[in-house]
N, C-alpha and C positions, 0 to 999 in steps of 0.2 A: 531887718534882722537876717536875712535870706541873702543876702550881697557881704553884708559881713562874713558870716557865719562862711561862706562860700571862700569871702577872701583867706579865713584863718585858715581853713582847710588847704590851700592851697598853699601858704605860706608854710604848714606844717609838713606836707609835700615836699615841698621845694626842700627842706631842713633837713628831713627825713631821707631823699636822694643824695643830697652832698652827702650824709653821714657814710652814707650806703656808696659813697665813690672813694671818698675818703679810706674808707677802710679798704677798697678792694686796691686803691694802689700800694695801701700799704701792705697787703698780704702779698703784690707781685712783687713789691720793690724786696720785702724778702726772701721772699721764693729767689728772686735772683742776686740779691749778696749771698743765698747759703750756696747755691747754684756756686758761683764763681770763688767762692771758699773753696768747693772743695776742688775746682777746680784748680787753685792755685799753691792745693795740699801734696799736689802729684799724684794720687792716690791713682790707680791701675786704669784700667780704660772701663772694665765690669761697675766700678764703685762709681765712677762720674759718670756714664751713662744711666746708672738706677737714678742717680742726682738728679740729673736734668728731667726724667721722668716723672719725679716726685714733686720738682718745680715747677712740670708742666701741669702735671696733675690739679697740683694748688692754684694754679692761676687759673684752668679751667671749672673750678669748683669757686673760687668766690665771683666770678664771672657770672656764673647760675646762679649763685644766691643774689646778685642783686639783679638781674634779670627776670626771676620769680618773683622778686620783692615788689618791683614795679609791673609785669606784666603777669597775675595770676594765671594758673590755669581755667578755662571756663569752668568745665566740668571739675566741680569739688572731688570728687573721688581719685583726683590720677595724683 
């Protein structure tokens, strides 16, 4: 039971990481179509630079979500 039980956990893992990659390219992939929207809006240099902030922003936030997902912190408290 302990070899099974080990393998599902692992195969849930595994499952659980693709979903967890799957989503974050798809939060970059649109982080960078709205990125190059508005880039392609003309919109002043002020409006596409907050853009590209917002897109960086996004990509570095679901970066961490699945970076925590797979490596917790030790210490529960942080």
């Amino acid at each position: 039971m302990g070899q099974a039980s080990d393998s599902i956990k692992r195969a849930a893992g595994d499952a659980a990481q693709s979903g967890f990659e799957a989503a974050k390219d798809e939060t970059m992939s649109a982080a960078d179509a709205a990125a190059n929207s508005v880039a392609d809006s003309h919109l002043d240099e002020h409006a596409s630079r907050m853009m590209r902030n917002m897109a960086d922003t996004l990509k570095e936030a679901a970066d961490d979500a699945v970076t925590a997902a797979f490596n917790p912190s030790p210490n529960p408290n942080t």
